[in-house]
N, C-alpha and C positions, 0 to 999 in steps of 0.2 A: 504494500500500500504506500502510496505516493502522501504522504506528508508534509504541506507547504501554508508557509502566512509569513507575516513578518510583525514586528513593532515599530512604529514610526512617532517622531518626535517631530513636530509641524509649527507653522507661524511665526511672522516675525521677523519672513525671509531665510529661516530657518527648515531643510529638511533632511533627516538624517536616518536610516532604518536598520535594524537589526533581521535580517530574514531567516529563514530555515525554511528546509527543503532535503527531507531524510525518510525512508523508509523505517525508520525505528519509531520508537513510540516517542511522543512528546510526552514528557512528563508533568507536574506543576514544578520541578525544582528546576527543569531544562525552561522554563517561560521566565520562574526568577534570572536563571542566570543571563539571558538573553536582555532582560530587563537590565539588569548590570552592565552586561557589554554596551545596551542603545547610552546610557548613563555616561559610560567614559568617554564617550565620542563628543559629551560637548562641554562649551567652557561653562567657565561655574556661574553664568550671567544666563547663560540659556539653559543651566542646568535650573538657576532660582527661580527663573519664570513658568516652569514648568515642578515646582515640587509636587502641588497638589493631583496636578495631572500622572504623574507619575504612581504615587500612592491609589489612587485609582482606578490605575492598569494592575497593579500589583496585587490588590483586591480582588479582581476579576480572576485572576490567573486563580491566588488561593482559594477563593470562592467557588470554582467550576465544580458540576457532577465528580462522581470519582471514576465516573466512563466516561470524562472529557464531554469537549464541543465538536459536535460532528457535522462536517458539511458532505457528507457522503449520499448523494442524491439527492441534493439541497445544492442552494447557490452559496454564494462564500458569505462567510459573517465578518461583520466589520463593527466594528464598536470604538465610538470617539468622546476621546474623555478631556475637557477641558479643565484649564487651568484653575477658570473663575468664570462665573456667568456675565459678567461683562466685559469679557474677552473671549471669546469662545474661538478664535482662530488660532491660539496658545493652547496648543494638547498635544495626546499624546493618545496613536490609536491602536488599536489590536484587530490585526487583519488574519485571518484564518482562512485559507483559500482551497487549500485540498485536505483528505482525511480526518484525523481525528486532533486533537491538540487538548495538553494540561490534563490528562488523566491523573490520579495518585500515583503518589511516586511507590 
């Protein structure tokens, strides 16, 4: 099974993503660490504009069923999480494009 999404950090002039693309299982601890990698890729000014959005996405990850998020016969799920509601082009989103993603580890 083809296993593909990414994480994206967005707005601001700002876009940066974390993707995966594995026939292995996505785990919740493989979305944390992916969340880490989108993290170090920016500086600490587009990291601050983005904290809340990030807690967020990290939610979502720990939060998911323990049989993941499945787009398997379905279209791809996308979920965008802003910074602040009167910024809403400052987020950070979770794209889940093929298979299965964030099962228990």
């Amino acid at each position: 099974m083809d296993n593909r999404g990414r994480f994206q950090a967005q707005g601001n002039g700002l876009e940066r993503s974390e993707p995966w693309n594995t026939n292995l299982d996505v785990n919740k601890q493989d979305g944390q660490n992916l969340i880490t990698d989108l993290r170090n890729q920016l500086s600490n000014r587009e990291l601050n504009e983005r904290v809340n959005a990030f807690v967020k996405a990290e939610n979502f990850v720990h939060q998911s069923p323990s049989n993941g998020h499945s787009v398997i016969g379905q279209s791809l799920i996308i979920k965008t999480f802003p910074n602040s509601p009167q910024n809403r082009s400052i987020r950070v989103d979770v794209e889940i494009r093929a298979g299965i993603a964030f099962i228990d580890n």
